[in-house]
TIKOLTI-47453 format. One record per residue (C-alpha): residue in three letters; x, y, z. Coordinates in steps of 0.2 Angstrom, whole numbers, plus 5000, padded with zeros to 4 digits. Example, Ala and Ser with C-alpha at 12.3 -4.5 7.8 and 13.67 -1.06 7.14 Angstrom:
REM residues 2
ALA506249785039SER506849955036
***
This chain:
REM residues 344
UNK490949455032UNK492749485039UNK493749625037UNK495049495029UNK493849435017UNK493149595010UNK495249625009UNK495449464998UNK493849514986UNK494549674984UNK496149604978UNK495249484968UNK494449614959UNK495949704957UNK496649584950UNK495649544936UNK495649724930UNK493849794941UNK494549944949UNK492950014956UNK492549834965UNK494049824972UNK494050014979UNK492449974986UNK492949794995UNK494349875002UNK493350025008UNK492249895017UNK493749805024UNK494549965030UNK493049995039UNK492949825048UNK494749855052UNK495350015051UNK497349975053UNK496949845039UNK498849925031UNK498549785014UNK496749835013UNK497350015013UNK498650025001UNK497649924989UNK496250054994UNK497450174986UNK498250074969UNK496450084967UNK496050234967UNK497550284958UNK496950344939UNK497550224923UNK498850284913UNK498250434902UNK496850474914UNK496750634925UNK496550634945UNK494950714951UNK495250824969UNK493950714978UNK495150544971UNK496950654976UNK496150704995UNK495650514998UNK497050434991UNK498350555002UNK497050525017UNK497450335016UNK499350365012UNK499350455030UNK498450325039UNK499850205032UNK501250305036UNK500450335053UNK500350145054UNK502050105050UNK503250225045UNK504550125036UNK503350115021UNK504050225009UNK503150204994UNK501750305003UNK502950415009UNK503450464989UNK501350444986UNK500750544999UNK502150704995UNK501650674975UNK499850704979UNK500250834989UNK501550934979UNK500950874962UNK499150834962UNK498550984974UNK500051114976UNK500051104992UNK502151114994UNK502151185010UNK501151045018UNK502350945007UNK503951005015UNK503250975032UNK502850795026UNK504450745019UNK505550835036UNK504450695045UNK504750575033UNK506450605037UNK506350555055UNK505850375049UNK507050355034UNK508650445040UNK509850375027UNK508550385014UNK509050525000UNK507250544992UNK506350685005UNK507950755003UNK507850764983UNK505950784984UNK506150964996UNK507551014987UNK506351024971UNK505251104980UNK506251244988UNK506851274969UNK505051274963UNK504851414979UNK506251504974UNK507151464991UNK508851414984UNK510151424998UNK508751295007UNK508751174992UNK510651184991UNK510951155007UNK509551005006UNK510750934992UNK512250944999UNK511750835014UNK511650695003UNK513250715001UNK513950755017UNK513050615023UNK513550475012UNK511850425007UNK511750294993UNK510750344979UNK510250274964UNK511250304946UNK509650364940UNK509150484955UNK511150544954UNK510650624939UNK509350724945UNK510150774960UNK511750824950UNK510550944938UNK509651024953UNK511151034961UNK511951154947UNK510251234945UNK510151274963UNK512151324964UNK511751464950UNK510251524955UNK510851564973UNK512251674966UNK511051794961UNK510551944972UNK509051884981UNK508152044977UNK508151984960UNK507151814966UNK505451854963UNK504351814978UNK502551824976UNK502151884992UNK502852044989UNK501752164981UNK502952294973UNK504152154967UNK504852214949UNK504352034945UNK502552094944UNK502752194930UNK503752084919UNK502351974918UNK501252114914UNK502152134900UNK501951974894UNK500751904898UNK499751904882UNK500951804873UNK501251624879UNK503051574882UNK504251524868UNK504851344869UNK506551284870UNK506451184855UNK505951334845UNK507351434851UNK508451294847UNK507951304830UNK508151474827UNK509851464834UNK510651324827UNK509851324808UNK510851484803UNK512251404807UNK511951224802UNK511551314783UNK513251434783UNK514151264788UNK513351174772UNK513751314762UNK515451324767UNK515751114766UNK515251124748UNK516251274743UNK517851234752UNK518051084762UNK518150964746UNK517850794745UNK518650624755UNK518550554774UNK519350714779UNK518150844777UNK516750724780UNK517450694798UNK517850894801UNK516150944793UNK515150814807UNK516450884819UNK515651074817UNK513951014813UNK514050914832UNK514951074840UNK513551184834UNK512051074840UNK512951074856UNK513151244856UNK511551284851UNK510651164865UNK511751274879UNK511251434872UNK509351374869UNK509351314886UNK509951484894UNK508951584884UNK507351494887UNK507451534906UNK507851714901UNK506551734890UNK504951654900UNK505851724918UNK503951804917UNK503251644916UNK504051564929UNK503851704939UNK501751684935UNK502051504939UNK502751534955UNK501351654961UNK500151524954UNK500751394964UNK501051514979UNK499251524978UNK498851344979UNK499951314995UNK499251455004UNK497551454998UNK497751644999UNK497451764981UNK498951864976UNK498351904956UNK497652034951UNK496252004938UNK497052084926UNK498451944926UNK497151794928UNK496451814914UNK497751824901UNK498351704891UNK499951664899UNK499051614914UNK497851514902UNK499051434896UNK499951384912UNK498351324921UNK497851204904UNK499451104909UNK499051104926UNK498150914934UNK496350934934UNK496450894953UNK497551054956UNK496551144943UNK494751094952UNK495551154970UNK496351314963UNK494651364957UNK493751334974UNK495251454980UNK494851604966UNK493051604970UNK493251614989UNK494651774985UNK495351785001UNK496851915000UNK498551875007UNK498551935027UNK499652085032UNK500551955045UNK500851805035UNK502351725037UNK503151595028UNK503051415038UNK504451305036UNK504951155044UNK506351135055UNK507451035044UNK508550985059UNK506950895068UNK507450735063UNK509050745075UNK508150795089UNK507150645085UNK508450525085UNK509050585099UNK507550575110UNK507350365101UNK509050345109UNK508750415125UNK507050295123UNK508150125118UNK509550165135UNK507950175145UNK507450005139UNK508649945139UNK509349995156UNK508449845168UNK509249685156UNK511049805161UNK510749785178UNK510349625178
***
C-alpha cells in the first residue's frame, strides 16, 4: 500500500471517531513518506488527548516531534507553530526551549503577533519583565493586527509586566540564586497551601456588603431613590473588593509563585534547586497536583536523577533580533535571484 492510501485510512478512521486506527495508518504513511505534511498533522490531531483527558510525556514528545517535522516542512503553518510551543511550555516546561522556538517562529511569520504574546508570557512566568515588556511593546511599534480577543490578553500582560518591572530586581526572586530572600519566604509557608482569590474576596467585600444592608434599612428609606444609591455602593464595593482581592492574592501567595518559579526552573533546565525540605511540603504538593501529568511524569524523571545546578550555568536566551538578520540575508537571497532576469 501507498503512502497516500495508508494517509486516506487514517483519515477515514479519524473520522469516524477511531483515534488509535488512525494514529497508526498515519504512522505507516509517514513512514512510506516521510514529508507526507497531511499524514503528519493528522499524526498529531490524533494523538492529541479528548477533552477531559490528560497527555502522557511519551504522547507530548511524539506529538512536538511531528510538529517540528511540519514546521521543518513548511514553515508557514502556524498552527503547529502555536502546537509545538504549547507542548513545550505547557505539557513539558520546557520554556527555554520554548523561547528559542517561537524567536524562529518569528523568522517565518514576521507580522504575526502570537510568538510575540506566547514569549512575553513566558518571560513573565521567568520573572524576566523588562524582556516581556519590551516583547509587548513590539506589537505595538510594529502595527501588528491582532485579534479583539488576543488584545485583551496582551493589554493585561502588558500592565502585569509594566508593574512588575518597576520593582527593584533584587526583589524578583530568581531560583538560581541560592541565598535569595525568596527562599525563605517559602519556607515559611510552605505548609499551608495558598489562599485563593475568591476567598479573600469574600472576606473582604462581606463586611462591607452587611454594614451597607444595615445602613439601607436604618436610613436610606424607601422609593427608587435609595434602591438606585443602595445598588450604587453595593457595585462600588464589589468593584473594590475584586481590586483589593486581586492585589492581595499576589501578595499573599508571593511564596507560592516564587515555589512555582523554582519548580518550573527545574523543568527547563532539568537541573535540582530544592531542597528536600521544600519538596515535600504541602505547597509544593499542591502545586505539582495541578500540574499536566505529562510535566508531572518528566519532572520526576528529573528528581530522581538529582543533578544539582552547575557553578557556570548561565541563562540561554535567544537573540530576539535574529529574525532581522534573517530577513536580511532572504533579501540579499531574492536580489541575487533575481539579478540575471535584470540583466536581461
Amino acid at each position: 500500500m501507498s503512502a497516500e492510501t495508508h494517509y486516506l485510512n487514517a483519515l477515514e478512521a479519524f473520522d469516524v471517531g477511531d483515534r488509535k486506527e488512525a494514529l497508526a495508518q498515519a504512522k505507516l504513511a509517514v513512514s512510506l513518506d516521510p514529508e507526507h505534511i497531511e499524514a503528519l498533522s493528522l499524526s498529531v490531531e490524533a494523538s492529541m488527548p479528548l477533552r477531559g483527558e490528560q497527555m502522557s510525556m511519551l504522547d507530548a514528545a511524539q506529538g512536538l516531534a511531528a510538529a517540528k517535522k511540519i514546521v521543518a516542512l513548511d514553515p508557514s503553518r502556524l498552527d503547529m507553530w502555536v502546537l509545538g510551543g504549547r507542548l513545550m511550555a505547557d505539557e513539558l516546561g520546557l520554556l527555554h526551549d520554548a523561547l528559542h522556538w517561537w524567536q524562529k517562529c518569528r523568522h517565518y511569520t514576521p507580522n504575526e503577533a502570537t510568538p510575540l504574546v506566547e514569549m512575553a508570557s513566558i518571560l513573565a512566568d521567568m520573572g524576566e519583565y523588562e524582556l516581556a515588556q519590551r516583547r509587548l511593546e513590539a506589537i505595538l511599534e510594529e502595527n501588528m493586527d491582532v485579534p479583539t480577543s488576543q488584545f485583551t490578553r496582551i493589554n493585561g500582560l502588558l500592565n502585569l509586566v509594566r508593574t512588575a518591572a518597576m520593582q527593584d530586581s533584587k526583589e524578583i526572586f530568581k531560583p538560581y540564586e541560592k541565598h535569595h530572600n525568596g527562599w525563605e519566604a517559602i519556607r515559611q509557608k510552605m505548609r499551608k497551601p495558598p489562599i485563593s482569590e475568591n476567598f479573600i474576596f469574600l472576606m473582604v467585600s462581606v463586611p462591607f456588603l452587611l454594614a451597607v444592608i444595615y445602613f439601607s434599612q436604618r436610613f436610606a428609606g424607601e422609593g427608587w431613590g435609595s434602591f438606585c444609591l443602595t445598588t450604587m455602593v453595593i457595585l462600588f464595593v464589589v468593584l473594590f473588593s475584586m481590586r483589593t482581592a486581586k492585589r492581595w492574592f499576589q501578595l499573599i501567595n508571593r511564596p507560592a509563585f516564587n515555589l512555582l518559579r523554582a519548580m518550573n526552573f527545574e523543568a527547563s533546565t532539568g537541573y535540582t534547586v530544592l531542597q528536600e525540605d521544600i519538596r515535600t511540603s504541602i505547597l509544593y504538593m499542591y502545586i505539582m497536583q495541578r500540574k499536566p501529568k505529562s510535566w508531572q511524569e518528566r519532572m520526576l524523571k528529573i528528581i530522581d536523577k538529582g543533578t544539582g545546578l552547575p557553578k557556570n550555568w548561565k541563562q540561554r536566551l535567544p537573540d530576539f533580533e535574529s529574525h532581522y538578520e534573517y530577513f536580511e540575508d532572504f533579501d540579499a537571497e531574492e536580489e541575487e535571484h533575481l539579478q540575471p532576469y535584470e540583466e536581461e
